[in-house]
C-alpha positions as CSV (number, residue, x, y, z in Angstrom):
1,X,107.8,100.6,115.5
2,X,106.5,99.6,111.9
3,X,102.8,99.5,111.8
4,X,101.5,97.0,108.6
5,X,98.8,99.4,107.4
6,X,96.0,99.2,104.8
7,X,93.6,103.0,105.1
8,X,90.8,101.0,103.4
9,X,90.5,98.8,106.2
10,X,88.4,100.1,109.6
11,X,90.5,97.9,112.2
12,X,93.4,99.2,110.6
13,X,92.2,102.8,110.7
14,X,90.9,102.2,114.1
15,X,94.3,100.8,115.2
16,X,96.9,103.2,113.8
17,X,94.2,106.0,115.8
18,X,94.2,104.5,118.9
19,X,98.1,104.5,118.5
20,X,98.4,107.7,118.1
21,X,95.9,108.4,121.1
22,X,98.7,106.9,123.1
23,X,101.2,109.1,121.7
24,X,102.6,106.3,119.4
25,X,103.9,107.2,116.0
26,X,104.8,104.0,114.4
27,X,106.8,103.9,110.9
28,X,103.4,103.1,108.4
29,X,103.4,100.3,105.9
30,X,101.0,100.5,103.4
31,X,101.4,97.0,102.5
32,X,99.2,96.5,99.5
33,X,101.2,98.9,97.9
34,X,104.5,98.6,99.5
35,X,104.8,94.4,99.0
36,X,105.8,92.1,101.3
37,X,108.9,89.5,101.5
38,X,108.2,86.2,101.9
39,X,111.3,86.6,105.0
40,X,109.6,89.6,106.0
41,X,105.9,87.5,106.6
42,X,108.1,84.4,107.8
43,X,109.0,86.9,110.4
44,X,106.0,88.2,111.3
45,X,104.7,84.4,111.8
46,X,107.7,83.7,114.2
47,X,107.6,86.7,116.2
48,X,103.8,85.9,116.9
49,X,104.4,82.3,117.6
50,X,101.6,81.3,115.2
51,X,100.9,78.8,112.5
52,X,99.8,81.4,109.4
53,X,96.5,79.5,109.3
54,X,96.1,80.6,113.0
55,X,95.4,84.3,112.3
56,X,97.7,85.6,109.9
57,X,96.3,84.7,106.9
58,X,92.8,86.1,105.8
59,X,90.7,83.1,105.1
60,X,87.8,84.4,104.4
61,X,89.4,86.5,101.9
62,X,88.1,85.9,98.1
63,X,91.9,86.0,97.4
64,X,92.1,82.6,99.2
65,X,89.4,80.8,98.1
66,X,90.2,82.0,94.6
67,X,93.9,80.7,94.8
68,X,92.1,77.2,95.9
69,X,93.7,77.1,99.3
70,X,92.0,75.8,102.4
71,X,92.7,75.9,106.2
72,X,93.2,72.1,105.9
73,X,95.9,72.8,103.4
74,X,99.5,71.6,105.3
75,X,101.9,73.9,103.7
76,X,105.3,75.1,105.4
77,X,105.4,78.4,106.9
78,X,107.9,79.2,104.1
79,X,105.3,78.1,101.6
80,X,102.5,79.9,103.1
81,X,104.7,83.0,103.6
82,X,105.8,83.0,100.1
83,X,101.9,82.9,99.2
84,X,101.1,85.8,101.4
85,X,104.1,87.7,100.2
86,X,102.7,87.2,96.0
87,X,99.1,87.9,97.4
88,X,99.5,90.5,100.6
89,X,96.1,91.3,100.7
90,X,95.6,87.6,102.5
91,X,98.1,88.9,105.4
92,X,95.7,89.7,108.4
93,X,95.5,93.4,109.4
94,X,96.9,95.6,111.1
95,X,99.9,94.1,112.4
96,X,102.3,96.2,114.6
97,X,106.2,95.2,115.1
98,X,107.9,97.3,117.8
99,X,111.4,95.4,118.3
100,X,111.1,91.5,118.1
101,X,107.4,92.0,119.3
102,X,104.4,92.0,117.4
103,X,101.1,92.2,118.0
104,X,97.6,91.6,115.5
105,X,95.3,94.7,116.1
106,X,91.8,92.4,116.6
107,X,90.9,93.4,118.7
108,X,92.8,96.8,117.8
109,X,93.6,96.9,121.5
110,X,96.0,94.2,121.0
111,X,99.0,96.7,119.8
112,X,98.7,98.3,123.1
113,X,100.0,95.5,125.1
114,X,103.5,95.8,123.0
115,X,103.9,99.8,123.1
């Protein structure tokens, strides 16, 4: 299982804990650090069945408004991945991947339901 991480985050923190409770020890990605792929977050969107405007992208994140994007903005999930992959602090967190399954931990209990 990889576990997309960021330790300043509380639902992240909160998330990767509540893993462990469970006895799961996910692979960490530290994300902000680590970089993304644009197939890596093209992924992500697949596996979730989501458009990236639909909860994988931060919108409320300066980052966003700053880049001058908008949720009415109809970009291709390879352009939007591409974006999230040169600014990774707009991917939504945490985000665990245990085979093709992932889940987004808001409500951290989410990542639960693919352990």
């Amino acid at each position: 299982m990889l576990y997309y991480h960021n330790p300043r985050c509380s639902k992240s923190r909160q998330g990767l804990a509540l893993l462990k409770e469970k006895g799961v020890e996910p692979t960490i990605k530290e994300y902000l650090k680590e970089g993304l792929t644009t197939k890596e977050v093209k992924e992500l969107a697949t596996s979730l069945n989501i458009e990236p405007l639909d909860g994988l992208i931060r919108v409320k994140e300066a980052t966003f408004k700053e880049l001058g994007l908008s949720k009415k903005d109809s970009k291709t999930l390879a352009q939007w991945s591409k974006i999230i992959a040169e600014n990774p602090v707009l991917l939504e967190r945490p985000i665990l991947k245990n085979g093709k399954r992932v889940a987004i931990g808001r409500p951290p209990e989410n990542l639960i339901e693919i352990v």
